[in-house]
C-alpha positions in Angstrom: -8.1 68.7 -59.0 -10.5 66.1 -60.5 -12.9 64.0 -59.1 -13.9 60.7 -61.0 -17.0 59.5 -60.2 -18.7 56.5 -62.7 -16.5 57.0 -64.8 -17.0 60.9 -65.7 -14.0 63.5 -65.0 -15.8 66.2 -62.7 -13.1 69.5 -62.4 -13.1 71.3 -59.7 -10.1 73.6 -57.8 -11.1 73.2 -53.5 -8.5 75.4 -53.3 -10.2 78.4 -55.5 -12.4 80.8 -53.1 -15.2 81.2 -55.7 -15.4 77.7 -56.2 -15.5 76.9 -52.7 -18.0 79.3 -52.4 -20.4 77.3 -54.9 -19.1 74.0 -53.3 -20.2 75.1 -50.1 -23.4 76.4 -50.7 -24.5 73.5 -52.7 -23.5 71.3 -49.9 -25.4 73.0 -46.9 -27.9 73.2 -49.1 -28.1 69.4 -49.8 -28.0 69.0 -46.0 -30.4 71.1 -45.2 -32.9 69.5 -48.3 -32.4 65.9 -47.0 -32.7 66.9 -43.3 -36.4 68.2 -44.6 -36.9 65.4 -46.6 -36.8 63.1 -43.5 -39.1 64.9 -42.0 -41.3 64.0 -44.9 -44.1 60.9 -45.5 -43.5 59.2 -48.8 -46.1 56.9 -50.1 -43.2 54.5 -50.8 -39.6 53.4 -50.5 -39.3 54.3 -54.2 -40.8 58.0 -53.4 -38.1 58.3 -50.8 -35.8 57.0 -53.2 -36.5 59.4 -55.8 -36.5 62.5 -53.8 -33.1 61.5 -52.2 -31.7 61.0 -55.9 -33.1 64.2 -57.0 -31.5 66.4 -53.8 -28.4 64.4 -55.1 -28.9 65.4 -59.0 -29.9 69.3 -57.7 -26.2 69.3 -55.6 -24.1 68.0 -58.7 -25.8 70.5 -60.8 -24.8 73.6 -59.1 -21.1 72.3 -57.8 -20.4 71.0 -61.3 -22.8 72.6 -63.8 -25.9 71.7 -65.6 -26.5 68.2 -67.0 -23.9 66.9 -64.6 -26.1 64.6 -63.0 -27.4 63.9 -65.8 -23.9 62.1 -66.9 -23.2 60.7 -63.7 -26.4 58.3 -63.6 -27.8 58.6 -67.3 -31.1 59.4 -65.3 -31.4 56.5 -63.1 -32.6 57.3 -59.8 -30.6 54.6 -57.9 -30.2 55.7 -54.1 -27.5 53.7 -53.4 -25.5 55.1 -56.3 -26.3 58.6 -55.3 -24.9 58.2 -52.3 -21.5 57.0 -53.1 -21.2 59.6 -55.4 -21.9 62.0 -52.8 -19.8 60.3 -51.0 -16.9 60.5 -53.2 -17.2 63.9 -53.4 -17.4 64.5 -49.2 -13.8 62.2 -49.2 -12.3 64.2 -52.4 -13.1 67.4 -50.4 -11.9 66.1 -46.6 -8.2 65.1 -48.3 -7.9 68.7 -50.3 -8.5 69.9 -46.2 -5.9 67.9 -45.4 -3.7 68.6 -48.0 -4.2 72.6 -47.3 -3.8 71.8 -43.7 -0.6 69.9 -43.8 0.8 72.5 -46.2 -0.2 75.4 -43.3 1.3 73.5 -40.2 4.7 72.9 -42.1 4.7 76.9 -43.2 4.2 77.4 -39.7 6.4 75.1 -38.0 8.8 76.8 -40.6 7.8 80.2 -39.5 7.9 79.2 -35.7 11.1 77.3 -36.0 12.6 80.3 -37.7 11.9 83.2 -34.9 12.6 80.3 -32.6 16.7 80.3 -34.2 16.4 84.3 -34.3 15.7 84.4 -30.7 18.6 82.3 -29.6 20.8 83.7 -31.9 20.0 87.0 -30.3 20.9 85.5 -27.0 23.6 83.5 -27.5 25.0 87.3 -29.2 24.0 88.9 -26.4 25.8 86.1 -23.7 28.9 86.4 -26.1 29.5 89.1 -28.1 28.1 92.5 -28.4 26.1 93.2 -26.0 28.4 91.4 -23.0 29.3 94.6 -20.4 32.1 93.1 -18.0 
């Protein structure tokens, strides 16, 4: 599926193991550096700024390949930006869940529904037919 974020086609398949794989990685990752970065004293807003853009460009970079942060925000280091993006990506990946997951309950409703129709066939065989002793 692709993701469009400012205007640039990013390609990625949610549904592909080894690209999960790197998907999720860079994501706990990206957790994990801006839980530490909190932690952190920055001399100024634009510091804090800059190191938030930067665990943003670092993510982007390994889900989508070199240079792609570079493409997303032409080097600007604008927080607020960053953050959409990211969250663009976090809603692209929460409805390919839901997609996966909608597809899994029908197969199983399908697969419940059809030992369901075996089981009463087998009874209703067994009350009528074959099976009946008198």
């Amino acid at each position: 599926m692709d993701l469009i974020i400012n205007g640039i086609k990013l390609e990625g398949d949610l549904m592909d193991a080894d690209f999960m794989e790197k998907f999720e990685s860079s994501m706990i990752k990206m957790r994990d550096s801006a839980q530490a970065k909190k932690r952190e004293t920055f001399p100024t807003a634009a510091a804090n700024y800059r190191a938030q853009c930067e665990v943003v460009n670092t993510c982007f970079d390994e889900i989508f390949g070199d240079g792609t942060a570079q493409k997303l925000f032409g080097g600007k280091m604008n927080v607020m930006e960053h953050l959409k993006a990211i969250e663009k990506v976090s809603e692209w990946a929460a409805g390919e869940r839901k997609t996966l997951n909608d597809f899994t309950n029908r197969y199983t409703q399908r697969q419940q529904n059809a030992v369901r129709n075996m089981q009463t066939a087998q009874f209703v065989s067994q009350k009528h037919g074959k099976g009946k002793k008198h």
